[in-house]
C-alpha positions as a Markdown table, in Angstrom:
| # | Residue | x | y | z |
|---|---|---|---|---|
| 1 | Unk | 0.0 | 0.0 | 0.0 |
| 2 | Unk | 1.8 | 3.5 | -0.9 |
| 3 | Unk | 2.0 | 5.9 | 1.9 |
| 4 | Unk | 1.9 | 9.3 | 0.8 |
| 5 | Unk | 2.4 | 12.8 | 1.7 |
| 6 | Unk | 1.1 | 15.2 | -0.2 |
| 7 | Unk | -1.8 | 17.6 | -0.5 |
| 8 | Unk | -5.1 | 16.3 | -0.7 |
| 9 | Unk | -9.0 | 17.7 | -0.9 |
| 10 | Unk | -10.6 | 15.5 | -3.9 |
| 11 | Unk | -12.6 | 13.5 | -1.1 |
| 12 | Unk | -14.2 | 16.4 | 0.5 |
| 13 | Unk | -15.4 | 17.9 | -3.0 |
| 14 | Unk | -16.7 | 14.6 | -3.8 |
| 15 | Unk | -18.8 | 15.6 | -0.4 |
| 16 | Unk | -20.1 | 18.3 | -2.1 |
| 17 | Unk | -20.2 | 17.3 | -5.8 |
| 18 | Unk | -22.5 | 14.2 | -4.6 |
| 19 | Unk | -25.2 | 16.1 | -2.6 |
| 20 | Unk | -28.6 | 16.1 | -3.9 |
| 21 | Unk | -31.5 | 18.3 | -3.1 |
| 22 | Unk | -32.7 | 18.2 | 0.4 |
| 23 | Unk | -36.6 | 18.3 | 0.5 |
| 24 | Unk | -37.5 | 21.2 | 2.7 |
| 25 | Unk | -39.5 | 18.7 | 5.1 |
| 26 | Unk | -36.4 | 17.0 | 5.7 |
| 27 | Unk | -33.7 | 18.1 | 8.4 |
| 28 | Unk | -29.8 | 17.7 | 8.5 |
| 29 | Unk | -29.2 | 16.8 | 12.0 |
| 30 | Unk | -27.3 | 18.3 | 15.1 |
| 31 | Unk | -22.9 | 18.5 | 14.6 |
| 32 | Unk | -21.9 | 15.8 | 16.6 |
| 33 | Unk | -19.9 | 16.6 | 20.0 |
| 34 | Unk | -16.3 | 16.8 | 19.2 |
| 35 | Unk | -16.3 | 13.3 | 22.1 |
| 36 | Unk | -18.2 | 11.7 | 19.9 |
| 37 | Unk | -15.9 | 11.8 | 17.0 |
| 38 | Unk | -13.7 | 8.6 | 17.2 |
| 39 | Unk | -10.2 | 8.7 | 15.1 |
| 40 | Unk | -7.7 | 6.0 | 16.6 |
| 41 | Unk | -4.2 | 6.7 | 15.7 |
| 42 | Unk | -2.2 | 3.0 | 14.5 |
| 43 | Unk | 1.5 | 2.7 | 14.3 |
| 44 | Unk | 2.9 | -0.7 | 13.9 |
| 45 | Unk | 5.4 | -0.1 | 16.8 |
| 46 | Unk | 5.8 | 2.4 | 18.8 |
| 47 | Unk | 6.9 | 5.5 | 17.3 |
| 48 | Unk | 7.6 | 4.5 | 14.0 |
| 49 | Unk | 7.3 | 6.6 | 10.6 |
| 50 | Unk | 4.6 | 4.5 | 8.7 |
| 51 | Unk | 0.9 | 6.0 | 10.9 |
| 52 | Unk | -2.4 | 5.1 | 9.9 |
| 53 | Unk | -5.2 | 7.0 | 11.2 |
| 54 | Unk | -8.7 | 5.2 | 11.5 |
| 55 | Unk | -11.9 | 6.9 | 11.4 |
| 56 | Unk | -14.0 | 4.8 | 13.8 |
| 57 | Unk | -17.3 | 7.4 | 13.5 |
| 58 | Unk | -20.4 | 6.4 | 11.1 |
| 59 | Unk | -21.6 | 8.9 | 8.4 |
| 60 | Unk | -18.2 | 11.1 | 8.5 |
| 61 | Unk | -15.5 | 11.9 | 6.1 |
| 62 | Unk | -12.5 | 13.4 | 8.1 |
| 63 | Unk | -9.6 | 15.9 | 7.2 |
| 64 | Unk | -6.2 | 15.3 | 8.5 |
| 65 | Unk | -3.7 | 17.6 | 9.0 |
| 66 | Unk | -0.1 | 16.3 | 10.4 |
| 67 | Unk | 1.2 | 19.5 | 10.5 |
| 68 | Unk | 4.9 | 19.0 | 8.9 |
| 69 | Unk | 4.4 | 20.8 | 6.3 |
| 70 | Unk | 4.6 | 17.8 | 3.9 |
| 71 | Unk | 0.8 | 16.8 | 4.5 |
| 72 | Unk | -2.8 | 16.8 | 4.3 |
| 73 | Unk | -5.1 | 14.1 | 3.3 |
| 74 | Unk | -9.1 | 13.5 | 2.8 |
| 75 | Unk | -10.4 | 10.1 | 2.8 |
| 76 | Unk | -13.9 | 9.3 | 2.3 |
| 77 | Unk | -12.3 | 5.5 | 3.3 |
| 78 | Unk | -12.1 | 4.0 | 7.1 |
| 79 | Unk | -8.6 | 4.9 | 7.2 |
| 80 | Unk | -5.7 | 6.9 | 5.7 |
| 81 | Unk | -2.2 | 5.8 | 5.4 |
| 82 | Unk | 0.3 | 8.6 | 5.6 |
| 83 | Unk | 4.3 | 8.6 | 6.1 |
| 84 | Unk | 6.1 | 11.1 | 8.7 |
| 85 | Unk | 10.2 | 11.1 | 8.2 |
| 86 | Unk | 10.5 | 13.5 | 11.1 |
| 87 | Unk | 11.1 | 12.8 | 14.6 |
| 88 | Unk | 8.7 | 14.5 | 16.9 |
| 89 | Unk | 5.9 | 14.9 | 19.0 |
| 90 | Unk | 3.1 | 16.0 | 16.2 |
| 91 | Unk | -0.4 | 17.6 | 16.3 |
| 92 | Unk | -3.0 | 16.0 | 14.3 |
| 93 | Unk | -5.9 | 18.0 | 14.0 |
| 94 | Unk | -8.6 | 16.8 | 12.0 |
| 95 | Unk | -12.3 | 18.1 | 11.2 |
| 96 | Unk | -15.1 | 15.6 | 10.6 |
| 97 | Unk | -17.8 | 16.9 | 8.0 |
| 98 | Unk | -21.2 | 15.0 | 9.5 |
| 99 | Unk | -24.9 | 15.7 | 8.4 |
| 100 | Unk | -25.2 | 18.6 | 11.2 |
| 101 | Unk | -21.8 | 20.5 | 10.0 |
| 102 | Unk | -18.6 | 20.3 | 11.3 |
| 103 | Unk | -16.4 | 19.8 | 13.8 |
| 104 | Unk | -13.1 | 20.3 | 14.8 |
| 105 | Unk | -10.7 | 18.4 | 17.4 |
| 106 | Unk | -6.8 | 17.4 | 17.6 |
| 107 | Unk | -5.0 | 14.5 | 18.9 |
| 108 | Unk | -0.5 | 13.7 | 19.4 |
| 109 | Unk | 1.3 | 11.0 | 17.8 |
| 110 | Unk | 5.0 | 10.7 | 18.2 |
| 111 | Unk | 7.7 | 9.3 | 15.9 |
| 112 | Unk | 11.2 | 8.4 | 17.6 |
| 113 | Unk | 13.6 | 9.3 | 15.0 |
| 114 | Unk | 14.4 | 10.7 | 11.4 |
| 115 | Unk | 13.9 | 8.6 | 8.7 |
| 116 | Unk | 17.7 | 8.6 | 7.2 |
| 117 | Unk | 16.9 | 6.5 | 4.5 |
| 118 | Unk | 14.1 | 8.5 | 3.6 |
| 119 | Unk | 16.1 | 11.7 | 3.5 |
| 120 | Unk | 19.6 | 10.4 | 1.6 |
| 121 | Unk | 17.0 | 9.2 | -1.5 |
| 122 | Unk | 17.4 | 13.0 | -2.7 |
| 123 | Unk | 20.2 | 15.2 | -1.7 |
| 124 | Unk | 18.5 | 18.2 | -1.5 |
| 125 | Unk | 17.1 | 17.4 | 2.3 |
| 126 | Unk | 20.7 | 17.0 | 3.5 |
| 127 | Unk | 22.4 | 19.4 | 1.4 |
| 128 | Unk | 20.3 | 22.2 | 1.9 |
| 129 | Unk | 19.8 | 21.4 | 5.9 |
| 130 | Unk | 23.8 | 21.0 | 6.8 |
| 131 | Unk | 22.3 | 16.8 | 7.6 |
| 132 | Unk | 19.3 | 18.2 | 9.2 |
| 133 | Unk | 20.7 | 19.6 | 12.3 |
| 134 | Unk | 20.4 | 22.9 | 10.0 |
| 135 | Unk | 21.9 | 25.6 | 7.7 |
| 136 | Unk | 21.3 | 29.3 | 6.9 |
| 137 | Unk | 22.0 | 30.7 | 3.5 |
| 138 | Unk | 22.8 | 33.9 | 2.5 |
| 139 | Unk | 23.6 | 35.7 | -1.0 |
| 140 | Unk | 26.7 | 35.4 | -2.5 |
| 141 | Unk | 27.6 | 39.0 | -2.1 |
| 142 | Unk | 31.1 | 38.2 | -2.2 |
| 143 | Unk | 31.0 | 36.8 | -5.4 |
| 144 | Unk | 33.7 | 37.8 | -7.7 |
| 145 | Unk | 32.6 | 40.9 | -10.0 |
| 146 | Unk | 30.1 | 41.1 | -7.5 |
| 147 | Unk | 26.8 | 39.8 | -9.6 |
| 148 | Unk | 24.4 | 37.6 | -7.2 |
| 149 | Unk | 21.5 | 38.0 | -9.6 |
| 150 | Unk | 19.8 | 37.8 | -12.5 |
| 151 | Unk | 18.6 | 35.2 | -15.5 |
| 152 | Unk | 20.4 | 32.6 | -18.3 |
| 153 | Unk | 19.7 | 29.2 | -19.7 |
| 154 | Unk | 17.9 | 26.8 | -16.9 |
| 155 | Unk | 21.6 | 25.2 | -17.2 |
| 156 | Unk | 23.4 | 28.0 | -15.6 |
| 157 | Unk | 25.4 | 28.3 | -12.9 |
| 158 | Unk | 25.3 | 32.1 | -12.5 |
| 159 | Unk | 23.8 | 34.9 | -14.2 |
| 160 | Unk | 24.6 | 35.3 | -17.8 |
| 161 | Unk | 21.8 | 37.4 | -19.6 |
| 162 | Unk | 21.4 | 40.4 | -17.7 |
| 163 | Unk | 22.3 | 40.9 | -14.0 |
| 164 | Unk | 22.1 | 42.5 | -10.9 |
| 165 | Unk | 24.4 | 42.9 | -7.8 |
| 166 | Unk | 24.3 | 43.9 | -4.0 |
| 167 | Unk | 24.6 | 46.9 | -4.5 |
| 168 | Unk | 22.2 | 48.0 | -6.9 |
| 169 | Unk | 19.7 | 49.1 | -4.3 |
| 170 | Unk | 17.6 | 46.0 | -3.9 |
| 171 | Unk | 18.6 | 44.1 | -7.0 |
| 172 | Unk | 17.7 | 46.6 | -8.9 |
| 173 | Unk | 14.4 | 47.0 | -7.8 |
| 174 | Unk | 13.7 | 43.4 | -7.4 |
| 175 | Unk | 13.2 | 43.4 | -3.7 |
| 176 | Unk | 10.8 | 44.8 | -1.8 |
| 177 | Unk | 10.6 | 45.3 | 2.4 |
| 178 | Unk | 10.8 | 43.2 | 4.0 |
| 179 | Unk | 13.0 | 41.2 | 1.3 |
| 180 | Unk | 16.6 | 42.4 | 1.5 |
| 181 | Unk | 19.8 | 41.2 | 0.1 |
| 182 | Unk | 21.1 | 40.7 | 3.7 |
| 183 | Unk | 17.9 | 38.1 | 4.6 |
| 184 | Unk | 19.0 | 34.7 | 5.9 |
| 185 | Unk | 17.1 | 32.0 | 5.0 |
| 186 | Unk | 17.5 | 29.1 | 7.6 |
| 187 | Unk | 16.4 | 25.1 | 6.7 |
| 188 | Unk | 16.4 | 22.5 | 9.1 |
| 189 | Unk | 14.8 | 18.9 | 9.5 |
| 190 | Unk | 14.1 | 19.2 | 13.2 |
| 191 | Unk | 9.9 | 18.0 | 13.1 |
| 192 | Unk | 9.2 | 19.1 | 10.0 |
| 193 | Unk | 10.8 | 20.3 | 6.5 |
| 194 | Unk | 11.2 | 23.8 | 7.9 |
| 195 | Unk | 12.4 | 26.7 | 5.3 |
| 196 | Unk | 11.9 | 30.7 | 7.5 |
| 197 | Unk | 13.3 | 33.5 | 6.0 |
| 198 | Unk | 14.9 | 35.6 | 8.8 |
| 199 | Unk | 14.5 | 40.0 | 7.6 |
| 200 | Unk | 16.7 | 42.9 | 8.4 |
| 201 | Unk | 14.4 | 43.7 | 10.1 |
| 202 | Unk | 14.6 | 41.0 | 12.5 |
| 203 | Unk | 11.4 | 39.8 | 11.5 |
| 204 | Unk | 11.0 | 36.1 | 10.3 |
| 205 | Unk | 8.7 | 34.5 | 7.6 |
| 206 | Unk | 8.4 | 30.7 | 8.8 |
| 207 | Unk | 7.4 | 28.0 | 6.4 |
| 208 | Unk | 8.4 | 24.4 | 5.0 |
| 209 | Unk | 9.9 | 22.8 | 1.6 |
| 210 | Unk | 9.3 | 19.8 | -0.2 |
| 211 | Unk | 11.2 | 17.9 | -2.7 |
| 212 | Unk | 9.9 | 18.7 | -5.5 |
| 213 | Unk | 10.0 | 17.6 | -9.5 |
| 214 | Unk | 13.2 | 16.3 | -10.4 |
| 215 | Unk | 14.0 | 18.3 | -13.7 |
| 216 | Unk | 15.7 | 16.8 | -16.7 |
| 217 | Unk | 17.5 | 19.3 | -19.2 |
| 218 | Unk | 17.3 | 17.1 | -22.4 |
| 219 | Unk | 19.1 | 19.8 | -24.3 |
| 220 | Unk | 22.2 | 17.6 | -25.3 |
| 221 | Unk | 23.2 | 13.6 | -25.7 |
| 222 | Unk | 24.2 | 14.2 | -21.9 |
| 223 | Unk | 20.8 | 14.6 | -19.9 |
| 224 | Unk | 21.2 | 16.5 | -16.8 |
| 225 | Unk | 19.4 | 15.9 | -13.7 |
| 226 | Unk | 18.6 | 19.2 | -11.3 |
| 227 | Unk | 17.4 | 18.8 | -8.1 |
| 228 | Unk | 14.1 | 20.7 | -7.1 |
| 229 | Unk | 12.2 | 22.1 | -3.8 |
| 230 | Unk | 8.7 | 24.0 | -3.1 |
| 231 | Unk | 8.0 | 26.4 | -0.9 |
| 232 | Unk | 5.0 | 26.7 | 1.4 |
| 233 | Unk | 3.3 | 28.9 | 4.0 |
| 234 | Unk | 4.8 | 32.1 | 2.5 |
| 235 | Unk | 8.8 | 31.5 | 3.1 |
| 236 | Unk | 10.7 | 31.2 | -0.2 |
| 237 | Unk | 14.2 | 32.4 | -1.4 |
| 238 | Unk | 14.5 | 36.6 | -1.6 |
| 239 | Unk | 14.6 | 36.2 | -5.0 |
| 240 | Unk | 13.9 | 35.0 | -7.6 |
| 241 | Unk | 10.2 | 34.0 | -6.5 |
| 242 | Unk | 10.1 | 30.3 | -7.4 |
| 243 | Unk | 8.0 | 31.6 | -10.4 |
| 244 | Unk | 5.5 | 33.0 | -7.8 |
| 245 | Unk | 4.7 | 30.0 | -6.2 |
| 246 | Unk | 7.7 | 29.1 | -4.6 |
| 247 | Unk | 9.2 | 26.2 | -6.8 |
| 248 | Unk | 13.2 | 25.8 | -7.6 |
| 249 | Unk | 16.1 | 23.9 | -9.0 |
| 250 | Unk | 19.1 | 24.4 | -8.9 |
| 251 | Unk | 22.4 | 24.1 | -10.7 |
| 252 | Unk | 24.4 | 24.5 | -7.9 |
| 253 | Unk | 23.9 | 22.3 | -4.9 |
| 254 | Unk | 26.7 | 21.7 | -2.6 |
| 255 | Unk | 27.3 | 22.0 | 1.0 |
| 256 | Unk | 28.7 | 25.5 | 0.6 |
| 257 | Unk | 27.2 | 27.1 | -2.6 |
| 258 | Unk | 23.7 | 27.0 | -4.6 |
| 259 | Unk | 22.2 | 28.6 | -7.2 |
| 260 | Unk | 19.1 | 28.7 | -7.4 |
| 261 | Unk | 16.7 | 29.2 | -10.2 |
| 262 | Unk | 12.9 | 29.6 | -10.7 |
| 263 | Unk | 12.0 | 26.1 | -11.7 |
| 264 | Unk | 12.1 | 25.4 | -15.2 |
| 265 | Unk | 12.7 | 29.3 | -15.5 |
| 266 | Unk | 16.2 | 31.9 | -16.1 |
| 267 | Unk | 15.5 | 33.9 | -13.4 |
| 268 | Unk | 18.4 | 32.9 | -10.7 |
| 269 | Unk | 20.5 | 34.1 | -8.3 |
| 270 | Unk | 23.5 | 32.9 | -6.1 |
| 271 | Unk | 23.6 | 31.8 | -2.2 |
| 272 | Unk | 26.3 | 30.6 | 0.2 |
| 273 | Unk | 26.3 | 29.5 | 3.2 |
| 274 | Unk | 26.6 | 31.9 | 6.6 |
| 275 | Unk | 29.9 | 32.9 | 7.6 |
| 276 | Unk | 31.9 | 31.0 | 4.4 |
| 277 | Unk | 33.6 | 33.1 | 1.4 |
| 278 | Unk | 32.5 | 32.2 | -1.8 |
């Protein structure tokens, strides 16, 4: 049975797309008691990855939320299967739709330890966390020539079309408060997938990544492989935006240095890591 993790809603528009007119005689019911709604949360030992929740309450179809940032899920089945690589003591909330309404509740599940396996299958979760124990990431405003922006091929590894440099007043207009070329943007695997942006202002936009389309450049005999990440919950890289929504690959992925493009896209820019010289 595939676990997955992932974003979910098609069973609670089935919900909606399958209602049918309700005679005006008829009545929906009361919303049940949040101690009447019965999840029961399975894990084949104790505290490991693999979790199956089972919905144990008649007439119900019940939204999960694990809260790591890697997923959500809908089920209009007796149970959902879902896969948590992080060690931690989670949150599960979960809202039961019922004839009446809905209603809202939360329950813990913990899971002992990281899932190293899970996390070496792409190197993106390693390379881009320092192992998981974290990293922060700054532009390259060292760079030689001093360019840390701008667009080229989806092959490059720095800006080759036009381009833009620290000190060009916000990238040349590319920025805009709070985004600053002096932002740190920190990644960790500590509970969750964790991607926060800290501001000069020593504000901090807090969000998560995900592993993301692997893109192929089948441009030449030689195929090249680019690793790729999405943003959520409004953290993503200063620039460039991840095409708007967040979403990246880069050309450059090592423990010191990336570069970072929109995905699929020219727009890029170049990152090291806190306190290194390029």
């Amino acid at each position: 049975m595939k676990y997955k993790i992932g974003y979910g809603i098609a069973a609670i528009m089935l919900l909606f797309a399958s209602c049918t007119a309700i005679d005006d005689s008829a009545t929906l019911g009361s919303v049940l008691p949040a101690a009447q709604v019965k999840i029961k949360v399975v894990q084949a030992t104790a505290g490991s990855n693999a979790v199956t929740v089972l919905n144990a309450t008649p007439g119900t179809i019940i939204f999960f939320d694990w809260g790591t940032g890697t997923g959500k899920s809908a089920s209009l089945d007796d149970s959902v299967h879902f896969y948590v690589p992080f060690a931690g003591k989670f949150n599960l909330k979960y809202t039961a739709f019922c004839a009446g309404g809905t209603v809202t509740d939360s329950t813990t599940f913990t899971i002992a330890a990281n899932d190293n396996a899970y996390f070496d299958g792409d190197p993106v979760w390693k390379t881009l966390t320092g192992g998981g124990t974290g990293e922060t990431w700054v532009f390259a405003t060292d760079v030689p020539g001093g360019v840390i922006g701008g667009n080229g091929p989806i092959n490059c590894p720095a800006p080759a079309w036009w381009t833009l440099d620290a000190s060009s007043g916000g990238m040349g207009g590319q920025l805009k408060a709070p985004w600053s070329v002096q932002d740190q943007v920190s990644c960790d695997l500590i509970g969750a997938a964790n991607f926060s942006v800290k501001h000069t202002d020593s504000s901090i936009t807090k969000g998560f990544f995900n592993v993301y389309n692997t893109l192929i450049d089948t441009g030449d005999s030689d195929p090249t492989v680019y690793h790729s990440i999405t943003t959520s919950g409004g953290a993503q890289f200063p620039w460039p935006s991840g095409n708007g929504i967040g979403q990246y690959h880069f050309t450059i992925l090592t423990a010191k240095h990336l570069c970072v493009h929109d995905y699929n896209g020219y727009n890029c820019a170049l990152y090291k890591q806190l306190g290194t010289a390029w």
